[in-house]
C-alpha positions as CSV (number, residue, x, y, z in Angstrom):
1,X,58.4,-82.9,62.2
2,X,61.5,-82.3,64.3
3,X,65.1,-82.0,62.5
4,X,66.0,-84.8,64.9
5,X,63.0,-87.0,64.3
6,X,63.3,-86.3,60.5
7,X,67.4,-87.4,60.7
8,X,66.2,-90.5,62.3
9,X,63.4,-91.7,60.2
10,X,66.2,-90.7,57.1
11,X,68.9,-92.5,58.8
12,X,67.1,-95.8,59.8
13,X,63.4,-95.7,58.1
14,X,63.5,-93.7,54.7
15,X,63.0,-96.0,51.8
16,X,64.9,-97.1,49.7
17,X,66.4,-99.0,52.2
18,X,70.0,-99.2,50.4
19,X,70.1,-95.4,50.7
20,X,69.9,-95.1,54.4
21,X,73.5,-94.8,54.7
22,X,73.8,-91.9,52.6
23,X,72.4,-90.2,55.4
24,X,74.3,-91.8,57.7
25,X,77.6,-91.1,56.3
26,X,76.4,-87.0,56.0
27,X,75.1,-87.1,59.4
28,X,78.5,-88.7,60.9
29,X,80.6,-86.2,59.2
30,X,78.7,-83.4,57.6
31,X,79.8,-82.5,54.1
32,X,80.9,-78.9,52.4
33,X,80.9,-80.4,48.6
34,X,79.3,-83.5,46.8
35,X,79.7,-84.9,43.6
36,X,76.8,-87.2,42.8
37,X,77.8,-89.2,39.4
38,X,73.8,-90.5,37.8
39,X,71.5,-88.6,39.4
40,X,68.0,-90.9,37.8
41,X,64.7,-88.7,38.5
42,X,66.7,-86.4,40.9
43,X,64.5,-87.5,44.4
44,X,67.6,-88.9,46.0
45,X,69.4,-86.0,45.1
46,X,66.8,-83.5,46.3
47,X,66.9,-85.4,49.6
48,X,70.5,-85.4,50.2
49,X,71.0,-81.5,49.3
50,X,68.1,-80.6,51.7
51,X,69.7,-83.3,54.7
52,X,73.5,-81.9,54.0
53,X,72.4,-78.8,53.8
54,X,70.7,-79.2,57.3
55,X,74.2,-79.1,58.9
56,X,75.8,-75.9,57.1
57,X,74.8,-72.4,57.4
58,X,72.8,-71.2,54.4
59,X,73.8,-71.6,50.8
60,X,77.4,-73.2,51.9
61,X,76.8,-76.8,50.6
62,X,78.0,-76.8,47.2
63,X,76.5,-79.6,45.2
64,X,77.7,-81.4,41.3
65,X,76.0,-83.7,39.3
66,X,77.2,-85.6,36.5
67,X,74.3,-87.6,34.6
68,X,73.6,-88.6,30.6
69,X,69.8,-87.2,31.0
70,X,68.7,-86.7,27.8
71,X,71.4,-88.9,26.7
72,X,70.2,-91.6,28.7
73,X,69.1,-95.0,27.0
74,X,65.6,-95.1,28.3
75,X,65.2,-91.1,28.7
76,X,61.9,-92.3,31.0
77,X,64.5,-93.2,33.7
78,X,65.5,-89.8,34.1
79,X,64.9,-86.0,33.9
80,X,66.3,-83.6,31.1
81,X,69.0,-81.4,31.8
82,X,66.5,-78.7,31.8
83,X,64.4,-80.5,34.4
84,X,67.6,-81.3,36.7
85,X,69.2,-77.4,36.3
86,X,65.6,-75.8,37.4
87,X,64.9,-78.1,40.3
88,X,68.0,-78.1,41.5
89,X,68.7,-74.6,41.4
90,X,65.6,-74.0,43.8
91,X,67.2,-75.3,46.8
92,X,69.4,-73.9,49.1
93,X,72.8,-74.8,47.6
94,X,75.4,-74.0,45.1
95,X,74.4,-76.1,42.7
96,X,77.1,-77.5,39.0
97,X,75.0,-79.8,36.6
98,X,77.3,-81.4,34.2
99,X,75.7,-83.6,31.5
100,X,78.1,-86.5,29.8
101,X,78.9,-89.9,31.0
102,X,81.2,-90.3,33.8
103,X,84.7,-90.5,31.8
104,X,83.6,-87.2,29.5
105,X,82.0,-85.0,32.2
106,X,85.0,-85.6,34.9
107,X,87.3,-85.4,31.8
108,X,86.1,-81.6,30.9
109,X,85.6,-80.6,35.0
110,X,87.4,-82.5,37.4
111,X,89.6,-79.6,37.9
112,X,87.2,-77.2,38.9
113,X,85.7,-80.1,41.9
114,X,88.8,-79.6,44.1
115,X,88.5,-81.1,47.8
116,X,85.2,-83.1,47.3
117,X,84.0,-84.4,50.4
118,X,81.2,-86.8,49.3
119,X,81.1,-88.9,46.3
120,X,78.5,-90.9,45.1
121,X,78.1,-92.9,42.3
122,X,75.0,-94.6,40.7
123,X,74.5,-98.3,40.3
124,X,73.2,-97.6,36.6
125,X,76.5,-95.3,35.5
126,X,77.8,-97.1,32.5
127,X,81.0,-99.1,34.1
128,X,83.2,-98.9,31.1
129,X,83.2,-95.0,31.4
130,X,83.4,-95.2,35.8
131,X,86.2,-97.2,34.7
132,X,88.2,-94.3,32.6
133,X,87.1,-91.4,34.7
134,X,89.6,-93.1,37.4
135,X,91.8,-90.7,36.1
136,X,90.6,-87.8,36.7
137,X,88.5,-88.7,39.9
138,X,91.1,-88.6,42.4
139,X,91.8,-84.8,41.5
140,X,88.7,-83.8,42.9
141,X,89.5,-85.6,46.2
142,X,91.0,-84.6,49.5
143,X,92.5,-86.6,52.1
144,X,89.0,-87.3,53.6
145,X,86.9,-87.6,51.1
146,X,84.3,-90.9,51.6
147,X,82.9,-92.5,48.2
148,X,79.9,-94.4,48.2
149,X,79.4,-97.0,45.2
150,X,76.1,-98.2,44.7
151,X,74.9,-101.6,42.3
152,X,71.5,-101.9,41.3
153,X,69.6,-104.1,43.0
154,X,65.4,-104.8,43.1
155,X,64.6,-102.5,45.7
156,X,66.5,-99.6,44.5
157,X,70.5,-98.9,44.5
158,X,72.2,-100.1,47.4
159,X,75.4,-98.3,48.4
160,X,78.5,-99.3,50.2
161,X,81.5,-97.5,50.9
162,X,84.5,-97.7,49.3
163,X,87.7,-98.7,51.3
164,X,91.1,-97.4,51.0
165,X,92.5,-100.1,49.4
166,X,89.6,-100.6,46.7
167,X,90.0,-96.2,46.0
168,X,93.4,-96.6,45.6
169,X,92.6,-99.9,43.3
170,X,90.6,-98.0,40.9
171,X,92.8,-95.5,40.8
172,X,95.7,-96.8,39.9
173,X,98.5,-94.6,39.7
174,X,96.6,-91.8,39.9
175,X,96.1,-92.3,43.6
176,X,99.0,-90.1,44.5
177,X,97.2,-87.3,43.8
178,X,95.1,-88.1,47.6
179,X,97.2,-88.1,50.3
180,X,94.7,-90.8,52.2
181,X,94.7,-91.2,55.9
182,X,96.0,-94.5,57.2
């Protein structure tokens, strides 16, 4: 299939539906560094590192995940860390795996994620600890960086993104540390 046949069936056709704009996002500003925060069986995250990868010259996207996997509650839900580390490290990307929940994992490496361009967070991620990593979030942001929140829904995760106002909500004080665009 064509590159630009296979960016429009991801775009518009590729199921789940609620991940569509994902792709769109990538494909409308193409993306050096992502942070994906619950990663499940790792097929989204396969597909995204192959699509943003599509737009950079070989090896340049640079890729982190932050999941529980073995510490998950229902382990079937997931992959091990083992699992996620060897199939990730087979594509064409530089590729951080970082087990822990959200607060824990960002709380031990946020400051090695400098100038993130894509973040995405999973509609499973436990919201309590989403809610604590706040802190250390906005250190691995730039003034461009895009966040895509996702809840769970029947057909899969759905995923908005986040505005300004709600980053900067979340945040809290820590907000100064992104100079956002107006």
């Amino acid at each position: 299939m064509s590159r630009w046949l296979h960016h429009l069936w991801l775009t518009r056709f590729s199921k789940p539906k609620g991940e569509r704009i994902l792709f769109r996002t990538i494909k409308e500003r193409p993306v050096r560094s992502v942070l994906e925060i619950g990663v499940g069986d790792l097929t989204r995250a396969e597909r995204l590192i192959r699509f943003a990868g599509s737009f950079l010259p070989n090896g340049e996207l640079r890729y982190t995940v932050v999941d529980l996997f073995e510490g998950r509650p229902d382990p079937s839900t997931g992959v091990s860390l083992k699992e996620a580390h060897g199939r990730l490290k087979q594509l064409d990307a530089k590729i951080k795996v970082i087990p822990g929940d959200p607060f824990s994992a960002l709380a031990r490496s946020a400051n090695s994620l400098p100038e993130t361009d894509l973040v995405l967070i999973a509609g499973d991620v436990d919201r309590d600890s989403l809610a604590r990593a706040w802190t250390y979030l906005p250190r691995t942001l730039h003034q461009k960086s895009r966040i895509l929140l996702a809840t769970e829904t029947a057909d899969g995760d759905a995923y908005r993104l986040m505005t300004d106002a709600e980053i900067a909500a979340a945040a809290g004080a820590n907000v100064k540390h992104i100079a956002r665009a107006a």
